[in-house]
CHARMM internal coordinates of N, CA and C (Angstrom, degrees):
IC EDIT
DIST 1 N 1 CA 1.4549
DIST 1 CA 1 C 1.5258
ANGL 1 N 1 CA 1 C 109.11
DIST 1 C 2 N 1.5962
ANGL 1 CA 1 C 2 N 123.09
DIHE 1 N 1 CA 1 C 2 N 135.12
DIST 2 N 2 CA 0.9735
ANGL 1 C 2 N 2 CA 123.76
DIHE 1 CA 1 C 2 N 2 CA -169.47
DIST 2 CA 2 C 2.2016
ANGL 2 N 2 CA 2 C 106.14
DIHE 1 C 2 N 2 CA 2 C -76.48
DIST 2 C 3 N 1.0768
ANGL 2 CA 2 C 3 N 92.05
DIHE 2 N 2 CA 2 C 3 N 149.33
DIST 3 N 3 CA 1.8901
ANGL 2 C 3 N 3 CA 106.19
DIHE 2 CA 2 C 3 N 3 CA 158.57
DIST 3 CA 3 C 1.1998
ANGL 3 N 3 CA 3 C 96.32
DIHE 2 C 3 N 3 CA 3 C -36.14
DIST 3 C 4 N 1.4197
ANGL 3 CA 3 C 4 N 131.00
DIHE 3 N 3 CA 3 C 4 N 153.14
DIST 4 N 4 CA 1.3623
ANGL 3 C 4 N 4 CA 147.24
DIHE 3 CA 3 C 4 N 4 CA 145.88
DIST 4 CA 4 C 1.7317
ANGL 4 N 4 CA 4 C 92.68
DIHE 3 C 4 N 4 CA 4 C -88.17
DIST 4 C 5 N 1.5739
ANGL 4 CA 4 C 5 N 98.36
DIHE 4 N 4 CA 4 C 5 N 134.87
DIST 5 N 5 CA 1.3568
ANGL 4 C 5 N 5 CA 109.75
DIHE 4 CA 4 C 5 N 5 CA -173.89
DIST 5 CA 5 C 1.6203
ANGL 5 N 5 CA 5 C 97.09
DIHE 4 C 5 N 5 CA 5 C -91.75
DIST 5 C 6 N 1.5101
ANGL 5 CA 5 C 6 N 124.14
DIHE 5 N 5 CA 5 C 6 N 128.75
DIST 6 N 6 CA 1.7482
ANGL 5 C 6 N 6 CA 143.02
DIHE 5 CA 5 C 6 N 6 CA 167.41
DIST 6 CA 6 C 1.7844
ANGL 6 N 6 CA 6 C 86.50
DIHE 5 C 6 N 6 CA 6 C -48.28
DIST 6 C 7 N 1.2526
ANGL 6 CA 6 C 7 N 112.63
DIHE 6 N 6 CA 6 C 7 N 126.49
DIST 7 N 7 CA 1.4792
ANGL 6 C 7 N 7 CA 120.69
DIHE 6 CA 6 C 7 N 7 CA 141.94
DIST 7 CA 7 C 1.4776
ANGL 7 N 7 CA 7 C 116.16
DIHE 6 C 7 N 7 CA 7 C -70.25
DIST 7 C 8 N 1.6307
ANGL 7 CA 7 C 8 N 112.80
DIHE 7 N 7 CA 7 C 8 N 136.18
DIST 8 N 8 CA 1.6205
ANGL 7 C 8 N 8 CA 109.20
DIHE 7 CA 7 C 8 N 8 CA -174.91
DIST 8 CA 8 C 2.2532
ANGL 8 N 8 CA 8 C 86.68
DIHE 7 C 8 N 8 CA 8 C -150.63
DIST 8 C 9 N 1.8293
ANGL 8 CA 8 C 9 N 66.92
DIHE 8 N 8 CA 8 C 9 N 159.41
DIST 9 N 9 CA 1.6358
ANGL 8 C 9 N 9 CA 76.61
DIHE 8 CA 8 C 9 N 9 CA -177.72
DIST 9 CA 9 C 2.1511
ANGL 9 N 9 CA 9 C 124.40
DIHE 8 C 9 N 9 CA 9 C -30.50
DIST 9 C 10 N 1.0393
ANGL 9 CA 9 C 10 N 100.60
DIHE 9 N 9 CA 9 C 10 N 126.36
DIST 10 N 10 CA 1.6579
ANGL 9 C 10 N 10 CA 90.61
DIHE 9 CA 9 C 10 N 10 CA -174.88
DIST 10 CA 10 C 1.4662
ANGL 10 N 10 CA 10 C 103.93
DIHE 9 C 10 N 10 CA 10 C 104.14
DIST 10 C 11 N 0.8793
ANGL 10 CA 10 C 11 N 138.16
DIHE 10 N 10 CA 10 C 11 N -38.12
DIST 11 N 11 CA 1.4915
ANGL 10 C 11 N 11 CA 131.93
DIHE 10 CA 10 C 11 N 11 CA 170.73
DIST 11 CA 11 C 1.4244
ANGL 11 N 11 CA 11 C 113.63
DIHE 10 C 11 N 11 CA 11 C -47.22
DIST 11 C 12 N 1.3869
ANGL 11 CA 11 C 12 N 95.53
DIHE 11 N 11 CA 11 C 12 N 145.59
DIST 12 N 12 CA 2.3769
ANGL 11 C 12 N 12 CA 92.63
DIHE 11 CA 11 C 12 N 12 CA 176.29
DIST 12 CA 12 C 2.0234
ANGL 12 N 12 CA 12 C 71.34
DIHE 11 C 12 N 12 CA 12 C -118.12
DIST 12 C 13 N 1.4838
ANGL 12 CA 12 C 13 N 85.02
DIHE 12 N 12 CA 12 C 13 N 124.22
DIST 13 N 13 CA 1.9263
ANGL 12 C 13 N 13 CA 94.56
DIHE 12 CA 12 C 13 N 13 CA 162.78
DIST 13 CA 13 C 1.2590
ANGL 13 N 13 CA 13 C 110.42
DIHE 12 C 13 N 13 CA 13 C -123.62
DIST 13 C 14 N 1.9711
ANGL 13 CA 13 C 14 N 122.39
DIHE 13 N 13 CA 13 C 14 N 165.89
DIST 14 N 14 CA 1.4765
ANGL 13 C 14 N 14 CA 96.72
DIHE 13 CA 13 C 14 N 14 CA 152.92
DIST 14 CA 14 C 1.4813
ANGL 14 N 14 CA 14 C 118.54
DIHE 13 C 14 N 14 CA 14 C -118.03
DIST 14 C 15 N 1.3863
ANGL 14 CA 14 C 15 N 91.84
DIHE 14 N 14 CA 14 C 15 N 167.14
DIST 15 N 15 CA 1.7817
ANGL 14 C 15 N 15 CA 102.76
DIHE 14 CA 14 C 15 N 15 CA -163.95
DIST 15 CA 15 C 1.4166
ANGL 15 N 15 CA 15 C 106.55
DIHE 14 C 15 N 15 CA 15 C -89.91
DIST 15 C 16 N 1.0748
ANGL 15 CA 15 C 16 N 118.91
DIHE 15 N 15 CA 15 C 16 N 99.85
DIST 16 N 16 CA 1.7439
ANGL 15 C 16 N 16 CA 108.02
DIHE 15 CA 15 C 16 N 16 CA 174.78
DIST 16 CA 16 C 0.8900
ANGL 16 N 16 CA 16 C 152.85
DIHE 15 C 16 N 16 CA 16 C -49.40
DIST 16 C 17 N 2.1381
ANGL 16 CA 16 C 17 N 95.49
DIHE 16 N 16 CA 16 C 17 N -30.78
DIST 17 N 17 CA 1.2345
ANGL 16 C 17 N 17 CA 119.58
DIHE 16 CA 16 C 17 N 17 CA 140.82
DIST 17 CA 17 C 1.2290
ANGL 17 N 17 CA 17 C 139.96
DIHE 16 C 17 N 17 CA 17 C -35.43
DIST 17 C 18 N 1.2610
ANGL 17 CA 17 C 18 N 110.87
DIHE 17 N 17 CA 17 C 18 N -50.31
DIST 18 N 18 CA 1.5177
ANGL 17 C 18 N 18 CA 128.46
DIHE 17 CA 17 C 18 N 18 CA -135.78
DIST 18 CA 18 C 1.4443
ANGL 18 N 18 CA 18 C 84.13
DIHE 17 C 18 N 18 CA 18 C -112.70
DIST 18 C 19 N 1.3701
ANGL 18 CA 18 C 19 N 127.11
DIHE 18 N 18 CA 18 C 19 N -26.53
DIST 19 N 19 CA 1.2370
ANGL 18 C 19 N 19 CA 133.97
DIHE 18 CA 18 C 19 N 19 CA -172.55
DIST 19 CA 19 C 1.5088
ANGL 19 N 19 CA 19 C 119.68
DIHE 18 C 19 N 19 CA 19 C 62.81
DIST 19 C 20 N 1.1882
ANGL 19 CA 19 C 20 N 115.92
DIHE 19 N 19 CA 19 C 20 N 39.30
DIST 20 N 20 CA 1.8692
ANGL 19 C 20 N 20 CA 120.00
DIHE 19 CA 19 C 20 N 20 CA -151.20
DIST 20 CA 20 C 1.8012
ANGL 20 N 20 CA 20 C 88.09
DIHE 19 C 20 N 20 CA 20 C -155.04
DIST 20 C 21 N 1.0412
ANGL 20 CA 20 C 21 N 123.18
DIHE 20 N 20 CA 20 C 21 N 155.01
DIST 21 N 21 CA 1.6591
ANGL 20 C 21 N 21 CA 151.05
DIHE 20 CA 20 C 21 N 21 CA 135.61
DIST 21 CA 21 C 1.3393
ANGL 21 N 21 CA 21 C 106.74
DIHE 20 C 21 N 21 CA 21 C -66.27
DIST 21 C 22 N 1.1457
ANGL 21 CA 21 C 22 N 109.59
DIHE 21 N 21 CA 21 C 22 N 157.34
DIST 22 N 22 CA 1.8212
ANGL 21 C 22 N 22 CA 126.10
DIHE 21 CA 21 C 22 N 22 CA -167.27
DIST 22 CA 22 C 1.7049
ANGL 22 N 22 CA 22 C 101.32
DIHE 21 C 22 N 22 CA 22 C -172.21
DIST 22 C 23 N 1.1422
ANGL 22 CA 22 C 23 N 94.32
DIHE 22 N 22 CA 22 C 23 N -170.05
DIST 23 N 23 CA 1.3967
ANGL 22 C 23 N 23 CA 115.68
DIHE 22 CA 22 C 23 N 23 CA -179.84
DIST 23 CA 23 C 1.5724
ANGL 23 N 23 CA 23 C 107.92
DIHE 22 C 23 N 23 CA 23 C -135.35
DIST 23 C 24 N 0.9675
ANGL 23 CA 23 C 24 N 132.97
DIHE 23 N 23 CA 23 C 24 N 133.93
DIST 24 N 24 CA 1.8936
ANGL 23 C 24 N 24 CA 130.43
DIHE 23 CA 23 C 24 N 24 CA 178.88
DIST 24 CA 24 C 1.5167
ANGL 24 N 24 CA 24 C 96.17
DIHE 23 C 24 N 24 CA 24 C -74.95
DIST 24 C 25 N 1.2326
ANGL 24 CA 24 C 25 N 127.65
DIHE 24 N 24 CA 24 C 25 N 119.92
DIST 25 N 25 CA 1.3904
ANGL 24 C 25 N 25 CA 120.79
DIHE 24 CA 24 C 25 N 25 CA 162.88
DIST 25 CA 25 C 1.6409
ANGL 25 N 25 CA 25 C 118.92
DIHE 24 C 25 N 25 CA 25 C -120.09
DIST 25 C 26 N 1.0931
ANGL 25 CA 25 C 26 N 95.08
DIHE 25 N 25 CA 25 C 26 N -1.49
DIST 26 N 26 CA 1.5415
ANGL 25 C 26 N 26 CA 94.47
DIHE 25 CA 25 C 26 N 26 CA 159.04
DIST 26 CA 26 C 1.6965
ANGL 26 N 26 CA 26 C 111.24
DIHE 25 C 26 N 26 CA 26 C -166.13
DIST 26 C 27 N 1.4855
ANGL 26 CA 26 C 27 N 115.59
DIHE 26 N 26 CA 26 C 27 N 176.52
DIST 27 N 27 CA 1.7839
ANGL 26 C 27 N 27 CA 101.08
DIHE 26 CA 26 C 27 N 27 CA -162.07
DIST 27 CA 27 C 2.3524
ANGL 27 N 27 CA 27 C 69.99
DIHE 26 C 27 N 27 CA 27 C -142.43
DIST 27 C 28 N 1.1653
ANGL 27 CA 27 C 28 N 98.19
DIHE 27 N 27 CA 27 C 28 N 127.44
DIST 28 N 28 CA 1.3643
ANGL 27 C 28 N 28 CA 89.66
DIHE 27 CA 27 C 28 N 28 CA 174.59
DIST 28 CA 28 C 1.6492
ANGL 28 N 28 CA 28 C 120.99
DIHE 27 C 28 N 28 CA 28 C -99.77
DIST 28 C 29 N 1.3642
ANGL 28 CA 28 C 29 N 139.09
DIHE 28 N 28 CA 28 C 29 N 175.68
DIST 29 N 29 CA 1.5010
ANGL 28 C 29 N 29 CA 123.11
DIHE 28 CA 28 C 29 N 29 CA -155.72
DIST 29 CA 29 C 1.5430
ANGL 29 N 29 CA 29 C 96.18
DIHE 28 C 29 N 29 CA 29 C -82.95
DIST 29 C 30 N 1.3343
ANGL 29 CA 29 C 30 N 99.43
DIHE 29 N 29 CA 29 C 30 N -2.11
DIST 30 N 30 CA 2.2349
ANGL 29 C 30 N 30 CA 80.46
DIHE 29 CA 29 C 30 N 30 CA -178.79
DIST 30 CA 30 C 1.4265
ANGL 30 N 30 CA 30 C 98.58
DIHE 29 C 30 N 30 CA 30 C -121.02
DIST 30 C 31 N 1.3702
ANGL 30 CA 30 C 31 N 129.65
DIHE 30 N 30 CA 30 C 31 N 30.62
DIST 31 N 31 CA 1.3279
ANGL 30 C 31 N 31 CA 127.74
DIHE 30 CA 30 C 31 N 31 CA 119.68
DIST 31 CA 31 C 1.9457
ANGL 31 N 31 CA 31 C 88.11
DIHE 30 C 31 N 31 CA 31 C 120.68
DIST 31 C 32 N 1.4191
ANGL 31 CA 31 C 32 N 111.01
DIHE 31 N 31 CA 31 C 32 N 10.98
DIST 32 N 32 CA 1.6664
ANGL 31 C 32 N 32 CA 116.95
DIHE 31 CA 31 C 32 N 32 CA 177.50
DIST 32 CA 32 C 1.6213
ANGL 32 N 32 CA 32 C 97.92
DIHE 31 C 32 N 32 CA 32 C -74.54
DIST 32 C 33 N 1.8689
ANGL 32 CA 32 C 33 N 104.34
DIHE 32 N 32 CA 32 C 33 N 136.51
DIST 33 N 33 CA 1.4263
ANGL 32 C 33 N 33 CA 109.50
DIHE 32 CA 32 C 33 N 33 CA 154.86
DIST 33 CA 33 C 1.0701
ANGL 33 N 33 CA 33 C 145.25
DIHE 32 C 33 N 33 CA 33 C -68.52
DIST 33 C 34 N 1.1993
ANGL 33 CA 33 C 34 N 158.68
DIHE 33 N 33 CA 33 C 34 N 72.38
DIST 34 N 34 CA 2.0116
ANGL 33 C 34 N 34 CA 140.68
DIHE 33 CA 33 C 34 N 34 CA 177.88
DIST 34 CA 34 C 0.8784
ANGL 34 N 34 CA 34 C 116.98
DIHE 33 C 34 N 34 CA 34 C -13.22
DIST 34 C 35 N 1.1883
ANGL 34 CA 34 C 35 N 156.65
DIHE 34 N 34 CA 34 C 35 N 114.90
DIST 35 N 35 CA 1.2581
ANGL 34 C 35 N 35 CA 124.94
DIHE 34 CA 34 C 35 N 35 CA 167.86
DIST 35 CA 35 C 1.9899
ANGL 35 N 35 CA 35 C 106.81
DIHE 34 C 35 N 35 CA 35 C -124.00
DIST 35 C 36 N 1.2528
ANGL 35 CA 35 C 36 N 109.52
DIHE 35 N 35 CA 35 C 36 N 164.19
DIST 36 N 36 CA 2.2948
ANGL 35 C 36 N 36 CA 91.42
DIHE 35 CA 35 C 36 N 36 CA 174.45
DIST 36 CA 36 C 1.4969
ANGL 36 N 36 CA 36 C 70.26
DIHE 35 C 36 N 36 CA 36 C -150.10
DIST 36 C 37 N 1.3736
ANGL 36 CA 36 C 37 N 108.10
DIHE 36 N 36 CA 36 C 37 N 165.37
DIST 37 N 37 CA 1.5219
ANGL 36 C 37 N 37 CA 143.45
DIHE 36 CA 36 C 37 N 37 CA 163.26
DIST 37 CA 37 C 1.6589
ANGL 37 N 37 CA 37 C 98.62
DIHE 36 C 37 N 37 CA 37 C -49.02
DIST 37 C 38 N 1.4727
ANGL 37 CA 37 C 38 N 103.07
DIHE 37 N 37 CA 37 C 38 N 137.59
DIST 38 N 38 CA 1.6907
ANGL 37 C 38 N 38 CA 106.40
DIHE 37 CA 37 C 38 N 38 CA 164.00
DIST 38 CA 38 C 1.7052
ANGL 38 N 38 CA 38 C 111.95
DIHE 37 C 38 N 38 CA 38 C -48.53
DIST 38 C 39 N 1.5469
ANGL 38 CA 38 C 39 N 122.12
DIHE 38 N 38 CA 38 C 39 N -46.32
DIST 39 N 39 CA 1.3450
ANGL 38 C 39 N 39 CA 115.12
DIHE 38 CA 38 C 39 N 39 CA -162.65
DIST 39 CA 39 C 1.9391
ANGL 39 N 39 CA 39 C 114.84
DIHE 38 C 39 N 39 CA 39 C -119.19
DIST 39 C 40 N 1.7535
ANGL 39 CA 39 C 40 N 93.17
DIHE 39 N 39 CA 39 C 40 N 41.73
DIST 40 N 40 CA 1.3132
ANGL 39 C 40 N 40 CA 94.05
DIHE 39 CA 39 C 40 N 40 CA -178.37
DIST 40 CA 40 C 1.7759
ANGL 40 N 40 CA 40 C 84.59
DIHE 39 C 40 N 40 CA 40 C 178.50
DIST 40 C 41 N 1.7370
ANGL 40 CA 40 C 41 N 96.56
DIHE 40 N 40 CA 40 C 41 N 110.70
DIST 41 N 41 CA 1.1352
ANGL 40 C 41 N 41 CA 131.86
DIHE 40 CA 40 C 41 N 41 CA 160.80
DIST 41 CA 41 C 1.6094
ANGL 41 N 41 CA 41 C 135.42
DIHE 40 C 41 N 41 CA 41 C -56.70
DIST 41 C 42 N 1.5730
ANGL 41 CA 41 C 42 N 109.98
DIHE 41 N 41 CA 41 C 42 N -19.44
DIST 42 N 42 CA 1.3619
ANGL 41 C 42 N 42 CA 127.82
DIHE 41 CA 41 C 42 N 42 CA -161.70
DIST 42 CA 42 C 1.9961
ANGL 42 N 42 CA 42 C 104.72
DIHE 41 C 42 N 42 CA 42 C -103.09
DIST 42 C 43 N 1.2513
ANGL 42 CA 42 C 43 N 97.60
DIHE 42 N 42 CA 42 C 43 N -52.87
DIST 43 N 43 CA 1.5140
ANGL 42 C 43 N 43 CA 87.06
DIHE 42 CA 42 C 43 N 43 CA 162.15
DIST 43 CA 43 C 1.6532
ANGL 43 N 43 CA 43 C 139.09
DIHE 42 C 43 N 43 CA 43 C -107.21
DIST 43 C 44 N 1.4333
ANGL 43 CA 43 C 44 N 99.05
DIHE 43 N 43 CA 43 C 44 N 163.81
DIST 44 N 44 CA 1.3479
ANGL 43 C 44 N 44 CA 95.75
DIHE 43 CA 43 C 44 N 44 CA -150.48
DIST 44 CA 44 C 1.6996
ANGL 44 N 44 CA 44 C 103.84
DIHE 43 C 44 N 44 CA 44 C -147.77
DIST 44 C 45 N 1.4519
ANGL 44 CA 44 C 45 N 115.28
DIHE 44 N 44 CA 44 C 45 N 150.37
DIST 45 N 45 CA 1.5725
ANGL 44 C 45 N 45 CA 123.50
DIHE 44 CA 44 C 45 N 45 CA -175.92
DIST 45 CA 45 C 1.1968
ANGL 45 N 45 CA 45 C 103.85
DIHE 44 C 45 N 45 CA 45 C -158.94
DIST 45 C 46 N 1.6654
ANGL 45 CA 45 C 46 N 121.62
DIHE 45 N 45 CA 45 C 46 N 151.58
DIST 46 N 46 CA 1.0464
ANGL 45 C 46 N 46 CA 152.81
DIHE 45 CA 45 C 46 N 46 CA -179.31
DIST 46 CA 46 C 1.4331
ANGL 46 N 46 CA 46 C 120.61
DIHE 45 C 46 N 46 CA 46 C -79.25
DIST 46 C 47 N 1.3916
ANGL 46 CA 46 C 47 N 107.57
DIHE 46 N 46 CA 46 C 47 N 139.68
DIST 47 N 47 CA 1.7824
ANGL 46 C 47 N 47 CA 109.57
DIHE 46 CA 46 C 47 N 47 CA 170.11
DIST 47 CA 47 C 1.2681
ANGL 47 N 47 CA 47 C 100.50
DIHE 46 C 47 N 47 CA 47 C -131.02
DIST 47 C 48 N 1.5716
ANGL 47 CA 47 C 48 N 122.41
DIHE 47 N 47 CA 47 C 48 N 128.03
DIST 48 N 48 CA 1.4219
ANGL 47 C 48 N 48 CA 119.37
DIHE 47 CA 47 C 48 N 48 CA -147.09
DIST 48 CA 48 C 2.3632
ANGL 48 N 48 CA 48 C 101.52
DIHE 47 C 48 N 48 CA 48 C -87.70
DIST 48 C 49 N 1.3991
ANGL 48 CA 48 C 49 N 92.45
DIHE 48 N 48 CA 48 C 49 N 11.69
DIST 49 N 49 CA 1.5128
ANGL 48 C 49 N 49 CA 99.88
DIHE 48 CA 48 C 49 N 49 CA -170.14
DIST 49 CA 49 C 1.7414
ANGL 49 N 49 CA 49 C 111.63
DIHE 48 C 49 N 49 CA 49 C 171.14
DIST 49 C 50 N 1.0922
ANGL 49 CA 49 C 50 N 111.21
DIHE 49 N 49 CA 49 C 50 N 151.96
DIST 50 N 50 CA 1.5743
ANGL 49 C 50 N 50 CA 122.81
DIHE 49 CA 49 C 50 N 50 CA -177.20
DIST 50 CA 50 C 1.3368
ANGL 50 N 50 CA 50 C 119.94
DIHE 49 C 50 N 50 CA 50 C -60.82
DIST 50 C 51 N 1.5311
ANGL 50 CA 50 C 51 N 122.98
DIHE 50 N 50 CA 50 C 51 N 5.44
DIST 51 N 51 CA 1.4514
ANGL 50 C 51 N 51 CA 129.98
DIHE 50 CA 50 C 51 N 51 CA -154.86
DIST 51 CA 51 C 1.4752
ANGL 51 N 51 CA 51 C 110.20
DIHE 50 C 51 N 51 CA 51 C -105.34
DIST 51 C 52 N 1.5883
ANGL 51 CA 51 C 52 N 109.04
DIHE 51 N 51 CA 51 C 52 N 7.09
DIST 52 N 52 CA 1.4379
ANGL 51 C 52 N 52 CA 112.63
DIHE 51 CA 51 C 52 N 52 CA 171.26
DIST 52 CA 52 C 1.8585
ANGL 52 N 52 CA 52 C 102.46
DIHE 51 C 52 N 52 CA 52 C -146.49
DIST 52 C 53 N 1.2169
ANGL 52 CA 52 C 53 N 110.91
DIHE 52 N 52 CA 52 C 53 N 28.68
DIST 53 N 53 CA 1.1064
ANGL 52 C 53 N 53 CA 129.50
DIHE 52 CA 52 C 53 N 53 CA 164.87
DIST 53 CA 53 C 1.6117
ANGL 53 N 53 CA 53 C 127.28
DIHE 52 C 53 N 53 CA 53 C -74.35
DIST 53 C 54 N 1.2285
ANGL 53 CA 53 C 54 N 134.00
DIHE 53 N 53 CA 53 C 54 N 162.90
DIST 54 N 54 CA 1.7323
ANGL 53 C 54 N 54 CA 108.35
DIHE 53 CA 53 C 54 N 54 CA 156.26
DIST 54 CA 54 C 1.7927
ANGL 54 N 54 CA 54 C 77.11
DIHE 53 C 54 N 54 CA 54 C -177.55
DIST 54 C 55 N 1.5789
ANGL 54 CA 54 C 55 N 110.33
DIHE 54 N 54 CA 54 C 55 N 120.42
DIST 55 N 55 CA 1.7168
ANGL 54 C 55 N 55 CA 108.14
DIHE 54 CA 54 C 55 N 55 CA 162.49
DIST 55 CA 55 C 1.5756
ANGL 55 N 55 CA 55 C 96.38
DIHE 54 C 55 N 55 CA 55 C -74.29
DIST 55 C 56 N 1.3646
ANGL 55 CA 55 C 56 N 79.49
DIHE 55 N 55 CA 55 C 56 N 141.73
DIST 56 N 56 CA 1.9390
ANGL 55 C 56 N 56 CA 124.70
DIHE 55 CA 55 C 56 N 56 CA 155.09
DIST 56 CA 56 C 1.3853
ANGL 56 N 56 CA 56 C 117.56
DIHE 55 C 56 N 56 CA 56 C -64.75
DIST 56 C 57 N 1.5427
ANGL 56 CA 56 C 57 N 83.05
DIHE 56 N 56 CA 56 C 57 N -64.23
DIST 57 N 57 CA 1.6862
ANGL 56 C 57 N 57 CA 102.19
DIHE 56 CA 56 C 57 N 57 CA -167.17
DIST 57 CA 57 C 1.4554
ANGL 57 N 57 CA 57 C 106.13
DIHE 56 C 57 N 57 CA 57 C -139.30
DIST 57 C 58 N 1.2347
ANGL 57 CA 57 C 58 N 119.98
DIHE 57 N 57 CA 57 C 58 N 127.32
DIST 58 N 58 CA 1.1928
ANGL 57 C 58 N 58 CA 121.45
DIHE 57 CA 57 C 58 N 58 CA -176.77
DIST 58 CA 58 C 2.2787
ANGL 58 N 58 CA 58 C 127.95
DIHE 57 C 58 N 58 CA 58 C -81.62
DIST 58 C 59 N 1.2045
ANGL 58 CA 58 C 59 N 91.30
DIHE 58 N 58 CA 58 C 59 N 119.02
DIST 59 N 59 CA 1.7326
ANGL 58 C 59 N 59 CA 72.16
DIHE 58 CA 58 C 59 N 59 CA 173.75
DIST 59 CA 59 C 1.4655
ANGL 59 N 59 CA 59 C 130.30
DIHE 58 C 59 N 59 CA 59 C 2.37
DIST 59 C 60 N 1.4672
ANGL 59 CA 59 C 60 N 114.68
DIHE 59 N 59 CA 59 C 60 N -76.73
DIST 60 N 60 CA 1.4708
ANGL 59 C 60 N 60 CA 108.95
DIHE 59 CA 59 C 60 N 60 CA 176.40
DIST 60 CA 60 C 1.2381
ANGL 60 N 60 CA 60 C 117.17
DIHE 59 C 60 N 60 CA 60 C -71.29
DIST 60 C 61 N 1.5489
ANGL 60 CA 60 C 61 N 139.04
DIHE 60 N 60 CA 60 C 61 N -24.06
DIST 61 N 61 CA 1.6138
ANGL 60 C 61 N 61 CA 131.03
DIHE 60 CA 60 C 61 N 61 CA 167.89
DIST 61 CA 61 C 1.5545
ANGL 61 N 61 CA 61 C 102.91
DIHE 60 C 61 N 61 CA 61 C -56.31
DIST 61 C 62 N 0.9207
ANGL 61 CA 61 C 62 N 138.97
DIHE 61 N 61 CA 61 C 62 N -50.44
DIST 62 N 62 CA 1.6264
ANGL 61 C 62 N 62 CA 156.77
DIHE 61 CA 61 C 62 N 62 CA -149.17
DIST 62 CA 62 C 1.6424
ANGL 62 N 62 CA 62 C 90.50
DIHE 61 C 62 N 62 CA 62 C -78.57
DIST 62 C 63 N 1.6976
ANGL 62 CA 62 C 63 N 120.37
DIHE 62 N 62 CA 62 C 63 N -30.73
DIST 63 N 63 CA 1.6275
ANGL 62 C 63 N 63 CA 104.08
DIHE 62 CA 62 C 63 N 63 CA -166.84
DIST 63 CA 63 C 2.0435
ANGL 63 N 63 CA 63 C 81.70
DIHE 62 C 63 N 63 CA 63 C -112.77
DIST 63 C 64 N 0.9902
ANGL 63 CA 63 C 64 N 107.96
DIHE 63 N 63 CA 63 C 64 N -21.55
DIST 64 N 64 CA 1.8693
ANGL 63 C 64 N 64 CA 85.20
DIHE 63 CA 63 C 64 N 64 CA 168.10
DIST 64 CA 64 C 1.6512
ANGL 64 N 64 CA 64 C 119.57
DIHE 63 C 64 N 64 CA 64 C -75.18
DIST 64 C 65 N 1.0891
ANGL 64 CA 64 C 65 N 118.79
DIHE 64 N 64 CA 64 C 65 N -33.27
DIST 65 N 65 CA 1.6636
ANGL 64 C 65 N 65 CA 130.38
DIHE 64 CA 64 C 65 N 65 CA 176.45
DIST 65 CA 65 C 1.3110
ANGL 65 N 65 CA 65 C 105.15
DIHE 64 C 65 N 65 CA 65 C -49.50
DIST 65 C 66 N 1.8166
ANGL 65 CA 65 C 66 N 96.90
DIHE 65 N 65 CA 65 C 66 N -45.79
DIST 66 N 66 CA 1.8397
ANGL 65 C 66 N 66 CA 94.10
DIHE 65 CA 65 C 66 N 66 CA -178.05
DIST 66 CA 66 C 1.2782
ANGL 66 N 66 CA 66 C 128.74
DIHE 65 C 66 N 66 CA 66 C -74.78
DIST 66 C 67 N 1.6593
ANGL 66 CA 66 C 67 N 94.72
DIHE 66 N 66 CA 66 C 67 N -10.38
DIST 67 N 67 CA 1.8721
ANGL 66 C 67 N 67 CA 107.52
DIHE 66 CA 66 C 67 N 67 CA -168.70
DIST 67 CA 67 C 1.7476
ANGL 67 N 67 CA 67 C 106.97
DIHE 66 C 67 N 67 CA 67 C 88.20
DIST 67 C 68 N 1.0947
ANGL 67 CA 67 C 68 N 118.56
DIHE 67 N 67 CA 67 C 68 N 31.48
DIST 68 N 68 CA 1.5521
ANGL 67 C 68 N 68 CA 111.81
DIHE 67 CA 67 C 68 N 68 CA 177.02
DIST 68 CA 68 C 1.8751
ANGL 68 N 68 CA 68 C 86.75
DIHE 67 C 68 N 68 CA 68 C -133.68
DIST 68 C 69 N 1.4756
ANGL 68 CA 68 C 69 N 105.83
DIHE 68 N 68 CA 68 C 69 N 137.90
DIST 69 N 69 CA 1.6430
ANGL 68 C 69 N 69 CA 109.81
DIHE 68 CA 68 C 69 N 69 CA 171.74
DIST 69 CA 69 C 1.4886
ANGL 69 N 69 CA 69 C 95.00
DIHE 68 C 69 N 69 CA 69 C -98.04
DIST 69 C 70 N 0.8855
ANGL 69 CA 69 C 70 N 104.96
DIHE 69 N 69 CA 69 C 70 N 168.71
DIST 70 N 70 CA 1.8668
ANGL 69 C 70 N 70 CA 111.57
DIHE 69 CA 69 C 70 N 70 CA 163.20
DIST 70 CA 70 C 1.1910
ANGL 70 N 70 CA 70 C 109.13
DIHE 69 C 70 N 70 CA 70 C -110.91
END
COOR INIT
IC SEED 1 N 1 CA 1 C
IC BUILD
């Protein structure tokens, strides 16, 4: 069975909770997610931990698709 891959800033995951795709835009020091919609920057909600998380697309897939490497 493969690793479950850590969601980290830049990742688009989906929330199982939340029932929605997002983007991680920030990871806070007591372990809360950021999360905003893939196609809207302005709003934004919390996942109180990684345990209903799962990336889609990873940070660097997300900046090769676009044509930018990191």
């Amino acid at each position: 069975m493969p690793e479950r891959e850590t969601p980290w800033v830049g990742d688009q995951v989906r929330d199982r909770d939340a029932g929605q795709e997002g983007i991680v835009n920030d990871v806070r020091p007591d372990g809360t997610y950021v999360l905003r919609p893939v196609h809207n920057r302005f709003h934004h909600w919390t996942a109180p931990n990684a345990d209903a998380l799962e990336v889609t697309v990873s940070r660097e897939e997300r900046l090769r698709l676009r044509g930018t490497e990191p």
